[in-house]
Structure formats: C-alpha cells, structure tokens
N, C-alpha and C positions, 0 to 999 in steps of 0.2 A: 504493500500500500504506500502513495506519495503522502509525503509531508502538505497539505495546502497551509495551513498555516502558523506561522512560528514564532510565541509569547517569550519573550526576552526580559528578564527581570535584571535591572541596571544595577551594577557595585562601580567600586573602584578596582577590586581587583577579581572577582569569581562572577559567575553568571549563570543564572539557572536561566535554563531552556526548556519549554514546553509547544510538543509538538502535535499536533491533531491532524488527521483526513479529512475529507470535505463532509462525512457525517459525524465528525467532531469527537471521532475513539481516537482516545490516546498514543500515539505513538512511540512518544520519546521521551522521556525527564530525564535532562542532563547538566551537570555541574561544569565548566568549562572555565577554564583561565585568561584573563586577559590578555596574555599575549598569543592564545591560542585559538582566539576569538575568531579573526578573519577568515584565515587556516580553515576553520569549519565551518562557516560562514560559507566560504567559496567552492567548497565541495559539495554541499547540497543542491538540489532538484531548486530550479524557480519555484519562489512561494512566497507566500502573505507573510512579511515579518511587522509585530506591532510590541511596540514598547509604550514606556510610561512616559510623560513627557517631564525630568529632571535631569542634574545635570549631566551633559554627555550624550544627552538625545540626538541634538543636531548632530552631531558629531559622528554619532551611529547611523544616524541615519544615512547622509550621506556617503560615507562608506559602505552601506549596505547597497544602497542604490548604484555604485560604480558596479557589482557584481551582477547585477540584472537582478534583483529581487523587488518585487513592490513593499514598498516599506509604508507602514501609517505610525502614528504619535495618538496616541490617547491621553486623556487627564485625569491624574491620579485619582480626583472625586467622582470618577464616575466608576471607576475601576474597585473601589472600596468596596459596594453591596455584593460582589462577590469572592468577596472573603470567603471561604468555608473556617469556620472551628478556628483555629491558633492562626496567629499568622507567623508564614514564614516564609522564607523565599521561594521553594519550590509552589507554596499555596499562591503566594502574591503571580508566580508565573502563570499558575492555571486561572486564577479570576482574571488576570490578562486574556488569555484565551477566550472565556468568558466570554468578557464584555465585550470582544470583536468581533464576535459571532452575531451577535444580536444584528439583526438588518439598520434598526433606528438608531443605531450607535452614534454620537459625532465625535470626529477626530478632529485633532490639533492640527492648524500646516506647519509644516514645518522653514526654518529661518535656514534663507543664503548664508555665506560667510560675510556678504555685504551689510546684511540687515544685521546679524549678530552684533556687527564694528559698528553700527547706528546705536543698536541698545546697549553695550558697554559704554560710550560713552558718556550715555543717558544716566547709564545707574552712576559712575567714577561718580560726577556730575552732582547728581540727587548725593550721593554720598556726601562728599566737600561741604556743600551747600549744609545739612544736618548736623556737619563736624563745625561748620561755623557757628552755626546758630547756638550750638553746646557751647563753645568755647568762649561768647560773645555773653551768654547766660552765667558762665562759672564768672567771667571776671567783672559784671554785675556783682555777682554773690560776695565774691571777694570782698570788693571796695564798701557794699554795704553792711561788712563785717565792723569797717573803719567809720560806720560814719558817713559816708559818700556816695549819696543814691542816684542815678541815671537811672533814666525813663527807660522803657522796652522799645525796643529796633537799636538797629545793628547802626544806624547813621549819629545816633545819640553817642554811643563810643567813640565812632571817626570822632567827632565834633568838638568831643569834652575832654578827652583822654590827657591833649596836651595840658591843656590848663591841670586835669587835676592832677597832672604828673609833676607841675610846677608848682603849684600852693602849698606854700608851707605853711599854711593856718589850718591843715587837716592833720587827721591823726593819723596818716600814713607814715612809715618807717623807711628809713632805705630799702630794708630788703624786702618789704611788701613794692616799694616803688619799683624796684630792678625787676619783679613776679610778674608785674601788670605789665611792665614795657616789655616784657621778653614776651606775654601772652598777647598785647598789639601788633607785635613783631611776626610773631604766628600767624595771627588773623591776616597782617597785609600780603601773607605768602599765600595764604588762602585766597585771597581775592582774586590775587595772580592767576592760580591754577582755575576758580572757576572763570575768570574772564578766555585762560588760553580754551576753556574747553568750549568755550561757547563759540569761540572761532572756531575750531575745530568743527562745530557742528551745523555751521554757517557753512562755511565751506561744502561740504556732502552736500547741502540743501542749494546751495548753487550748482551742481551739478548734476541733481535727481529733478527732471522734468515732474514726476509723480507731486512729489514734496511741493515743487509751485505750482502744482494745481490746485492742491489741497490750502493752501494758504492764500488761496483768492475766498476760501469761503470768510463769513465774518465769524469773525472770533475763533480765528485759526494761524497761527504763527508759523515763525522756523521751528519754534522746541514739539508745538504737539502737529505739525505736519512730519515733521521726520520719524516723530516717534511712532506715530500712526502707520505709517511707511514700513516700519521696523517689525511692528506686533503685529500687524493684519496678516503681512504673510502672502499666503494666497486667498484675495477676494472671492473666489467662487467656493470655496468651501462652508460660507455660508449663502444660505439659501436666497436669503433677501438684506434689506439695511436694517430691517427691524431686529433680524439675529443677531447683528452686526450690533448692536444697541444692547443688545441684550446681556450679550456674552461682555460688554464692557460694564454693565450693571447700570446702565442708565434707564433701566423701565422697570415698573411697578413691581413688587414681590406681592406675590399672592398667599391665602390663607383661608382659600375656599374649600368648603364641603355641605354636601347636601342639597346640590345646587346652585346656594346663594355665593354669590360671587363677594371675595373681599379682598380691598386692594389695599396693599402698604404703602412703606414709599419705596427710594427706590431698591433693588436688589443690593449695591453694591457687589455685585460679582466681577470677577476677570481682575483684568489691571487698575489698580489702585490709581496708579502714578498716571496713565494714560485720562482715567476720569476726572481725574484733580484736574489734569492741563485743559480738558475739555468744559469744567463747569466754570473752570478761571476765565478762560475767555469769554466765554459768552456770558458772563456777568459783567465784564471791560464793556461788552456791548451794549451791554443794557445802562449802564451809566450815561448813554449818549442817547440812547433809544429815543429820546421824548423830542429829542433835537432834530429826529429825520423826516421826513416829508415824504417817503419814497412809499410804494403800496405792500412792498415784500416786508416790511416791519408793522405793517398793522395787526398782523396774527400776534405778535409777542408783543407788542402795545396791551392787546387785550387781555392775555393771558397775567400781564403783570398789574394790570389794573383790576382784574378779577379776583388774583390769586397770590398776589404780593410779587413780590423780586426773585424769595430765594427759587419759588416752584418755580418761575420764568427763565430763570439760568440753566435747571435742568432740562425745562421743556427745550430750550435752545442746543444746550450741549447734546441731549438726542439728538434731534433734526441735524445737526451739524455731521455727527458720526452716521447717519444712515448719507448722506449727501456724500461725505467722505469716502464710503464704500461705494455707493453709485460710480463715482469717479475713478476711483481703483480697478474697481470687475469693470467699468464698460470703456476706461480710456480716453474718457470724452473732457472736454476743458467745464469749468463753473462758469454757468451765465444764464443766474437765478436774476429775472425780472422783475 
C-alpha cells in the first residue's frame, strides 16, 4: 500500500512521522533524526506531507517541496481536538493526520524567504520598540525614587533629561546621575536601531508593487502594507475578504445556541501585531473623517455617529483588510470612488 499522506510532528532534533493510505490505515510511525530527515524524505513515493505551523515550518516546507511532494501547514489550534488520551509526539503526529483528513480542514500558506525577511524585521522592530518603552518606564521609576517625576511618553525624557541631569537642587547623587545618563545613552542607541529599521523597511516597500497598492487604501501605510504582504501569504487560500477579516480577528465572536444568534465583539484571533497596525490606522482616519466631503466616507460618518469612534475604527480596519485581500488575490490597483 502507498503512503498518501504524511503527518510530520516538528523538534529540533527527532521527528515523528505518521503515515496513512488514502482510506486513512496506518502505515508507518517512525522516529527519525534530523539530519536524516531529507535522506527519507526523498526516498519516498509522492505524497500529502502536512505539519504544524511553528518554528521551522517554512523551512520544511520548502525543502519538502524541492523533492516533488505537496506539502500543507496546518495551525496548531485546530490540530489540538484530536489529541487522543496523553499527549505525545507520536499522538501529536497522528491528530496531524487527523485533522488533514477532514475535507473542511483550512491550512496555513505558507511564507517565501522574501516574506519571512518582511516579518523579521517587523518583529526585531516591535521588539526594540517594547525594549524602549521598558527602558524609558524603568528610568521614570528610577528618578521618581529621587524625587523627580516626568510625565509618561518617551518625548518627556528626550526633553527633560538634560536639565534634570544638571540640577543640583535635586536629590540625585552622582552615581544615580552616571545610571540615568548611561540609561539615555541606551535609549539614543535605540532610537538609532529603530529609525535604521524603519528604513530598512521602506526600502522593501519601494520595491514591492503589492505593498503600494495596499497603501493607497486609507489608513494603510509602509509598516501595515508590508506587513500585510508578509502574513497573507497566499491570497487565495482564503475563500473571500470576509475570511481574510476573520482569520485577522476583526469580526464578531459569537456565543450562539439554540438558534438565537449572539454576537460579541471582536474575535481577536490570528495576528495581534497585524490588527493593532490595522485599527491604528483607520482610527488616524477617522480623526479627519468629519473634514471630508467625498461620498466613500459617509458609511463610517455614520457608523461613528451611531456607534461612537472606537466600533468605527474597527468597522474601518475590517473593510480595509477585506479591500487589502481583494487586491492581493485579484492584482488589481485601489480606486475606491
């Protein structure tokens, strides 16, 4: 009997394999070593290889696909209700199996090495950014150990720092003074590295035709059209822009039973970092919104005069991501009248 499909449970160094024929009898459970991976890999029959999507996926995946095998990415939450009993790797390989089997299944696309180099810089990026804000937060803390309060943001430090590194009418000490200039000193190294990476990231977006389409919509930049570019992947593996909404957690969670329908707000599922950029913007827009006169802004007029601001920002950041996908699956430029 042929292998059709073949559950790959991800390590760093071992790999359980789980293998089935097209009416889903077990063929194979096998322990296998990293470096012996490809090696068997490339000795097998063409077949359905499906893993989990963490780290090292793309990376498999890829290589699986130079060998002629069709490869899918699944996501670990969907792969979990077929756990059987304990978990363990060879189980976690067969609820892979599992869950691929099922016809209504949806898989992950999988990312270029292009797109990859988009989202690392994105996270380096969001990281720095976080390590600022830590760092901007502890030397607050510090100075208001001595006596010496500044207001929250990060522009209050630029601002005040020299002066309070200079008054000698506070209760600062030398060596507390040398702590805070050495922790300024940090910060302005920081600034550097996110300023270089924001070039960095400009750059890519001057050279991805996609990225300046997506940045004609309103309340779509360089950081969330590149990043959008990055995570999407491949547009047609969702169905419509409404899944494409979805899977970013921009639409309703629900809590129905019994028929009666009950809606929450919204999911929060998928990408965090992507919805953030998404609700930011089109909140930027609606600050301006009462100033336009054009007829494509009378729907979120409405919506914010009905429903306040915050629901308006989301309504907008949906609409934005389903437009965003239209763009991507059909290739066509924005030129919303």
């Amino acid at each position: 009997m042929k292998i059709t499909l073949l559950a790959i449970d991800i390590a760093k160094n071992v790999f359980h394999c789980h293998g089935v024929d097209q009416k889903g009898k077990v063929l194979l459970k096998k322990k296998v070593q990293r470096k012996q991976l490809l090696s068997y890999i490339a000795n097998l029959a063409s077949c359905t290889i499906v893993m989990e999507t963490c780290s090292g996926a793309n990376y498999w995946y890829r290589e699986f696909k130079k060998l002629g095998h069709e490869v899918k990415l699944i996501s670990p939450k969907l792969v979990k209700p077929y756990v059987k009993t304990n978990k363990n790797d060879y189980n976690d390989a067969e609820a892979i199996a599992e869950a691929a089997s099922r016809d209504s299944m949806r898989f992950v696309s999988a990312k270029t090495i292009e797109q990859q180099d988009i989202q690392s810089l994105h996270r380096i990026r969001t990281n720095l950014i976080q390590s600022r804000t830590a760092l901007v937060n502890q030397m607050r803390g510090l100075l208001a150990e001595y006596g010496v309060i500044v207001p929250q943001g990060i522009r209050h430090i630029r601002n005040k720092i020299s002066d309070i590194l200079e008054d000698a009418k506070n209760d600062l000490t030398m060596l507390t003074r040398e702590i805070i200039a050495d922790l300024y000193e940090q910060l302005c190294l920081l600034d550097q590295s996110i300023v270089g990476y924001d070039k960095r990231i400009e750059n890519i977006f001057n050279k991805n035709e996609a990225c300046q389409r997506l940045a004609k919509i309103e309340g779509i930049g360089i950081l969330t059209a590149t990043a959008l570019v990055a995570s999407i992947g491949n547009p047609h593996l969702f169905k419509n822009g409404r899944h494409c909404a979805a899977w970013l957690g921009l639409v309703p969670k629900q809590k129905s039973s019994g028929g009666k329908q009950c809606l929450l707000g919204i999911s929060k599922r998928g990408n965090t970092y992507i919805r953030t950029l998404l609700i930011s913007g089109a909140r930027s827009v609606l600050r301006f919104v009462d100033k336009k006169t054009e007829d494509k802004y009378n729907w979120i007029k409405s919506i914010k005069a009905r429903r306040g601001s915050h629901k308006a920002g989301v309504a907008l950041a949906n609409r934005n991501a389903r437009i965003a996908w239209a763009l991507l699956a059909s290739g066509e430029k924005y030129s919303f009248a």
